[in-house]
KEDREN-42773 format. One line per field, with one value per residue (C-alpha): residue in one letter; y, x, z; residue number from 1. Coordinates in steps of 0.2 Angstrom, whole numbers, plus 5000, padded with zeros to 4 digits. Layout:
<atoms>
res	[A ...] .
Y	[Y ...] .
X	[X ...] .
Z	[Z ...] .
n	[NUM ...] .
</atoms>
This chain:
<atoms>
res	[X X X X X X X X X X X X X X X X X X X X X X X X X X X X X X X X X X X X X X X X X X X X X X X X X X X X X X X X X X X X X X X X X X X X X X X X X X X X X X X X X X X X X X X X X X X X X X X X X X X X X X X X X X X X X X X X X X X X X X X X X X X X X X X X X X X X X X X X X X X X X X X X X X X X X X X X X X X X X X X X X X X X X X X X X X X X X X X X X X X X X X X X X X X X X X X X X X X X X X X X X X X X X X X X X X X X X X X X X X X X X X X X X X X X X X X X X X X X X X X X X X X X X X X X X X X X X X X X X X X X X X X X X X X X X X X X X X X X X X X X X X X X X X X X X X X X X X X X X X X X X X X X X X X X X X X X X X X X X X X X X X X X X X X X X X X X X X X X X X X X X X X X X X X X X X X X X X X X X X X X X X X X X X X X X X X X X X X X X X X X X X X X X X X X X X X X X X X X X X X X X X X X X X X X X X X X X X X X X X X X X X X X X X X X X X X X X X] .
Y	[5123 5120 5131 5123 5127 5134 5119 5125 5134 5117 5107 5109 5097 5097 5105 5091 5077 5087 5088 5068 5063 5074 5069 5048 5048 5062 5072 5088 5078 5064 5057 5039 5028 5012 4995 4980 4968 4956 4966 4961 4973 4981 4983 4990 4976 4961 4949 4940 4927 4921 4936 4939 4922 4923 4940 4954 4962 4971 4977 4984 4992 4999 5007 5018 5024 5030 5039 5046 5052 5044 5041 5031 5014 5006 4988 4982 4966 4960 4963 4963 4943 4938 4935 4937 4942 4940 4922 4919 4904 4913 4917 4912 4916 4909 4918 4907 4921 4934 4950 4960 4952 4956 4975 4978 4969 4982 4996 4995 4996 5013 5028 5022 5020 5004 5006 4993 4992 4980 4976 4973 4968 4966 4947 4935 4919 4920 4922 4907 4898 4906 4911 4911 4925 4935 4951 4946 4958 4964 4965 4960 4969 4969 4977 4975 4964 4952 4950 4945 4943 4945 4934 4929 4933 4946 4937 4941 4945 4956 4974 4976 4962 4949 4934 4926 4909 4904 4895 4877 4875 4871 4882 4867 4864 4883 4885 4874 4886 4899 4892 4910 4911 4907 4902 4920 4930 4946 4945 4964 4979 4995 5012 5015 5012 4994 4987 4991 4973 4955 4937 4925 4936 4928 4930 4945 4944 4959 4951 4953 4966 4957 4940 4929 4938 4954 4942 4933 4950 4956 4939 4943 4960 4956 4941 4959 4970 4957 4952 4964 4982 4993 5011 5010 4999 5005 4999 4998 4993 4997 4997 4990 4986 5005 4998 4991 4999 4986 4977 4968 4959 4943 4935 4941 4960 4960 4954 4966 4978 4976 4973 4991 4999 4987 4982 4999 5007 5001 4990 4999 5014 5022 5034 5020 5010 5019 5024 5006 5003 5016 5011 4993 5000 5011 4996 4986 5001 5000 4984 4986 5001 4993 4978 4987 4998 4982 4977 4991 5007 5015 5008 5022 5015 5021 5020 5025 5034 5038 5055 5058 5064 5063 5056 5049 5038 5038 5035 5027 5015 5014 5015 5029 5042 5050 5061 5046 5036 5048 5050 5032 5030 5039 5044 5046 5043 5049 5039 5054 5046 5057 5050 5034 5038 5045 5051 5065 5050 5040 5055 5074 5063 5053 5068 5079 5064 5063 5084 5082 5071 5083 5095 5088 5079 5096 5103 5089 5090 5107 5104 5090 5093 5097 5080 5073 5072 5065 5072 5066 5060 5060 5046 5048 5038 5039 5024 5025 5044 5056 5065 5082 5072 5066 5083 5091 5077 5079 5101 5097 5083 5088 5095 5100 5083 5076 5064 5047 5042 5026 5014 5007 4995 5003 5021 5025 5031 5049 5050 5042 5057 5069 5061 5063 5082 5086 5082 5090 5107 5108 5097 5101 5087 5095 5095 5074 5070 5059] .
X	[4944 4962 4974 4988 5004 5020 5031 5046 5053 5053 5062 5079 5080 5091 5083 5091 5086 5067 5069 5074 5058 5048 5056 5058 5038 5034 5022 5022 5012 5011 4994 4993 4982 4988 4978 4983 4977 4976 4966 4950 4936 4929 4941 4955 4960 4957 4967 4957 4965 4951 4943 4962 4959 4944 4935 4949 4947 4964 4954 4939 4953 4963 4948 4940 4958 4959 4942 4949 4963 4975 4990 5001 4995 5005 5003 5008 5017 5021 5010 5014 5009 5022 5012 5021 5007 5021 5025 5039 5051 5060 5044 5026 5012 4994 4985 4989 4990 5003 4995 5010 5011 4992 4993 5009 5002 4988 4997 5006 4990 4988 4996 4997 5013 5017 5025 5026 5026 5037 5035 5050 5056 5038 5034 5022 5025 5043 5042 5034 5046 5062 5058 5078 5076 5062 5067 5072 5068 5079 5068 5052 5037 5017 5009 4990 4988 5001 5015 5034 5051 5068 5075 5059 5055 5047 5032 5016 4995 4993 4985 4972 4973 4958 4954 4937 4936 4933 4911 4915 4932 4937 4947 4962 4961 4964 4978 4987 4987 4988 4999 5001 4982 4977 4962 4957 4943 4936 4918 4916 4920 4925 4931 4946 4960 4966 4948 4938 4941 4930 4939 4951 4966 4986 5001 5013 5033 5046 5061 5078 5088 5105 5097 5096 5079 5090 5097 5080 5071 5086 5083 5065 5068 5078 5064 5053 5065 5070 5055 5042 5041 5038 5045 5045 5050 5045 5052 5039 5043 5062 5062 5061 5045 5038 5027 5043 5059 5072 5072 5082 5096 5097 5115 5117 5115 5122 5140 5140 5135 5150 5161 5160 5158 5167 5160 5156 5140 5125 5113 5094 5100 5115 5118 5128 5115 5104 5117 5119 5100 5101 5116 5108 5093 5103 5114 5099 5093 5110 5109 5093 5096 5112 5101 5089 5099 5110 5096 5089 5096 5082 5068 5067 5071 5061 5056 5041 5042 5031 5028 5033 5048 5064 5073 5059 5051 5062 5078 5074 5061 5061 5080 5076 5088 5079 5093 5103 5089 5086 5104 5105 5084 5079 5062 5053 5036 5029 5013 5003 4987 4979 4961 4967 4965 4949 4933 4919 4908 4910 4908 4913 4929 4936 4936 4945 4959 4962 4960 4972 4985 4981 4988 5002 5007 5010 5020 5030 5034 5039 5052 5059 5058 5074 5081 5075 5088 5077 5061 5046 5030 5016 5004 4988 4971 4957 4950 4941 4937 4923 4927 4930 4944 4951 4953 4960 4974 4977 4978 4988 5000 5003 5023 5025 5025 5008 4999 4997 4979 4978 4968 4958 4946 4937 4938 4915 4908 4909 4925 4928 4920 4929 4945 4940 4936 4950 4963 4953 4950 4965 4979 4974 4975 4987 4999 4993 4998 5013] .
Z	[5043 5051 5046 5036 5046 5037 5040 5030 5044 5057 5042 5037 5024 5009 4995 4984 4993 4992 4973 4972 4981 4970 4953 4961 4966 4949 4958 4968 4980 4985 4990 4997 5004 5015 5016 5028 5020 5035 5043 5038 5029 5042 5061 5061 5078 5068 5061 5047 5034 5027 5020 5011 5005 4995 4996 4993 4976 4969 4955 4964 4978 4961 4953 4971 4974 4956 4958 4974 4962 4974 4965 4978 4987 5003 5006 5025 5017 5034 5049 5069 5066 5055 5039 5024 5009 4994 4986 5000 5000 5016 5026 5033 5020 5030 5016 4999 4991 4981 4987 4981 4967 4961 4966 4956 4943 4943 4947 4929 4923 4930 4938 4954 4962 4974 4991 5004 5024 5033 5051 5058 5073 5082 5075 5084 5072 5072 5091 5092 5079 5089 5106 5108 5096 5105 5117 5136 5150 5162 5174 5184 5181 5178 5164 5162 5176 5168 5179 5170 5180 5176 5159 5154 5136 5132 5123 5130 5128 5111 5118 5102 5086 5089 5080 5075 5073 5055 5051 5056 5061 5079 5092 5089 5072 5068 5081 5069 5055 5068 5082 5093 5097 5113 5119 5129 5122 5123 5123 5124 5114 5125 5120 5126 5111 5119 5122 5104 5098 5102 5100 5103 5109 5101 5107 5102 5103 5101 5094 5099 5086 5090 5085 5069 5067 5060 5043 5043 5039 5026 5017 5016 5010 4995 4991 4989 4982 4969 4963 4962 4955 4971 4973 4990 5005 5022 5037 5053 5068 5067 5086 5105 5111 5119 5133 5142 5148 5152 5134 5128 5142 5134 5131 5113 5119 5136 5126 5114 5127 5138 5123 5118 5136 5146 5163 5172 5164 5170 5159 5157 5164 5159 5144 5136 5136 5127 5114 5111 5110 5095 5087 5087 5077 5069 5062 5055 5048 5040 5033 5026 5017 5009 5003 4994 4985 4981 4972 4968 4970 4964 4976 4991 5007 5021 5039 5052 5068 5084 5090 5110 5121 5113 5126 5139 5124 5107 5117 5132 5125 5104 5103 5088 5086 5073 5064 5062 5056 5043 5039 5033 5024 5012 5019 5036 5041 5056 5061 5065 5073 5086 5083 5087 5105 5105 5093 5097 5089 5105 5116 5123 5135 5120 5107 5119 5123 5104 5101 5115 5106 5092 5101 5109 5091 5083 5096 5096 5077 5078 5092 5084 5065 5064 5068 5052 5038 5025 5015 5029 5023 5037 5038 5049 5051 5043 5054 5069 5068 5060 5043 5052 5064 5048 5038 5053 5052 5034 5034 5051 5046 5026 5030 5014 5001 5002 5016 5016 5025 5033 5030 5016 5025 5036 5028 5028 5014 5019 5021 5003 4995 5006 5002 4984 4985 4997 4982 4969 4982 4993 4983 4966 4953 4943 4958 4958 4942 4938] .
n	[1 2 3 4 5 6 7 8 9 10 11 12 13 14 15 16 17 18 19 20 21 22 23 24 25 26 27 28 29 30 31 32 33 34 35 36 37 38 39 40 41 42 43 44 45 46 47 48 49 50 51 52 53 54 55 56 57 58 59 60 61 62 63 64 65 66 67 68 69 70 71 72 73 74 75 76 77 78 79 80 81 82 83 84 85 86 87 88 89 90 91 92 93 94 95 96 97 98 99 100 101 102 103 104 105 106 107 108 109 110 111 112 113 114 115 116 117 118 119 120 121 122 123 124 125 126 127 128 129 130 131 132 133 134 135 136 137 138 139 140 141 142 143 144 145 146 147 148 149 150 151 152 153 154 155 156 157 158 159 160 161 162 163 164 165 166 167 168 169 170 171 172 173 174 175 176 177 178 179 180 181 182 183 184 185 186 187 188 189 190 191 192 193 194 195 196 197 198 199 200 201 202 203 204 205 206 207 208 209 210 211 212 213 214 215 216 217 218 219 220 221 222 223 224 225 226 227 228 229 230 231 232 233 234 235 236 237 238 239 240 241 242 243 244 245 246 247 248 249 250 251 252 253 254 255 256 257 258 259 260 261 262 263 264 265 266 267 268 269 270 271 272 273 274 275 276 277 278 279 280 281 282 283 284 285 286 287 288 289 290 291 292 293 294 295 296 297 298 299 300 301 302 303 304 305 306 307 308 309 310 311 312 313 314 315 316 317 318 319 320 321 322 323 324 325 326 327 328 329 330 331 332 333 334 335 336 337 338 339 340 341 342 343 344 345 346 347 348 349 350 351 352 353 354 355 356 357 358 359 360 361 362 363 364 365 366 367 368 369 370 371 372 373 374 375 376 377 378 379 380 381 382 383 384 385 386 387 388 389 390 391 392 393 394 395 396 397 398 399 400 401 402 403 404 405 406 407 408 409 410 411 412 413 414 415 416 417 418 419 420 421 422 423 424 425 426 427 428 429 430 431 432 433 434] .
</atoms>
């Protein structure tokens, strides 16, 4: 068994604002479990509408968390595609369906509490809607064998999500309900994290934080926060695209840019540049928060962040500066997904990549705990890695409040019942109880 660290010592939270989380979420800890509904029932690379469209069961989800003794669900409400799964007059919903809606239903019917993910700025409908809107490189480039150049928009092949084409219905007619696929296909599954998935392979778009994207998210936010009973809205992807470094150049940034530092520093490289990348994320973050709690100021508003170098990859790429980011949400969670990258189930190479990342994921928490300023709640996978991988996360990741496992589909029997005896052994349902 992995050794549960002593965490307190990292963290220098306030005890007050420890105290609210407990007394807001009415649990020692908090134990969630995550479900992307779009994802389909089985990959955790798929994008799959139609099985949200007739074969996902709210009530048979609500009842196995409850024997798991979960006692918090988070909903991804809005994936890296765009698709909205609430009854939305602002945005995109392919599914026909008020997902939210259903599970906060059921949640009052039981002790689980409702928290939602929102993807942010990473959003391939709207890119295709508003390519004005979408990120513009500052430079030319080539990233797995694609080949961009300078002002081009950053719009390009999605690295993991695959689609299968519905029983019946043609490549063309389906592009018409989902107008960012294209007509590439991987035909093969590999290991390696970016080749696990088989099918049609859509378009992805980072969008430009400067852009009109930044009020058509706050509008869809205050469509959630208004009309459903969540406790919780979680802000993913509140960043620039990390596979690329000179993001985003267009017109929009460049102005406010040079407005605040004048002509001399330079763009993508100069420490101005860089504060600017994280005063922009900063300022959503900002906006957000202030329409939540103008709606509700009892709804917790939170955000989700990636291990790695503080200022090689969270500066210089993300444009997250974590201590202001956490001075302005109410809670952080790190995405700590190690098993991601590898399992022993595919072989010796792969489990030591992800033991690896294991590694280097703790070491990086304990150098950086002290830039969070908010209670953090760790989420990590319980998808595409073995049962022993998985507990080692949870003992590992657990700073103190609880873990959240991610995700729901995919989850294999096994790790269901060890899910179930690691809250009555090592939680304690007493310490569960709301």
């Amino acid at each position: 068994m992995v050794r549960k660290l002593e965490w307190s010592k990292y963290f220098k939270i306030e005890s007050h604002k420890i105290d609210a989380f407990i007394n807001h979420f009415g649990a020692k800890k908090t134990y969630a479990m995550g479900l992307m509904p779009i994802r389909g029932p089985k990959g955790f690379r798929k994008l799959d509408y139609e099985f949200v469209e007739k074969d996902l069961n709210v009530a048979e989800i609500m009842n196995k968390l409850e024997r798991a003794h979960f006692n918090t669900l988070g909903i991804v409400i809005k994936d890296t595609d765009g698709a909205c799964t609430w009854d939305t007059n602002v945005g995109w919903n392919p599914t026909d369906r008020d997902i939210l809606g259903e599970f906060c239903d059921a949640g009052k019917e039981s002790d689980i509490k409702i928290n939602v993910s929102f993807t942010s700025m990473n959003d391939a409908y709207q890119g295709y809607l508003h390519p004005e809107r979408v990120s513009v490189h500052g430079k030319s480039g080539e990233k797995h064998g694609i080949k961009y150049k300078e002002g081009e928009i950053s719009t390009h092949i999605e690295g993991e999500m695959r689609i299968d084409l519905p029983e019946g219905i043609s490549f063309k007619d389906y592009q018409k309900k989902i107008p960012f696929l294209t007509e590439q296909i991987d035909e093969k599954a590999g290991k390696s994290r970016d080749t696990r998935s088989k099918g049609y392979i859509p378009l992805t778009s980072f969008m430009c934080p400067n852009s009109e994207h930044q009020n058509y998210l706050l509008a869809l936010a205050e469509e959630v926060v208004k009309d459903y009973s969540i406790k919780g809205f979680f802000a993913d992807y509140i960043r620039y695209d990390g596979a690329f470094t000179d993001l985003c150049t267009c017109h929009r940034c460049i102005q406010k840019f040079r407005d605040k530092y004048g002509n001399k520093p330079k763009l993508l490289k100069s420490n101005d540049w860089y504060d600017f990348k994280a005063d922009t994320i900063a300022h959503y973050a900002q906006k957000l928060h202030n329409t939540i709690k103008s709606i509700n100021k009892n709804c917790v508003s939170g955000w989700f962040c990636l291990p790695g170098p503080k200022k090689l990859f969270s500066r210089k790429r993300l444009g997250q500066d974590w201590t202001k980011l956490s001075s302005i949400l109410d809670i952080v969670s790190p995405m700590e997904y190690p098993y991601l990258m590898g399992t022993r189930d595919d072989g010796w190479y792969w489990g030591k990549v992800a033991d690896l990342f294991y590694w280097y994921f703790i070491r990086n928490m304990k150098k950086r705990a002290k830039e969070f300023k908010a209670p953090v709640l760790s989420v990590t996978n319980s998808v595409e890695c073995n049962v022993k991988e998985m507990l080692k996360q949870m003992r590992g990741f657990d700073f103190g409040l609880g873990i959240a496992v991610f995700k729901y589909y995919g989850t294999s029997d096994q790790q269901w019942e060890a899910l179930r005896k690691y809250a009555e052994e090592e939680i304690g349902l007493e310490n569960l109880k709301f």
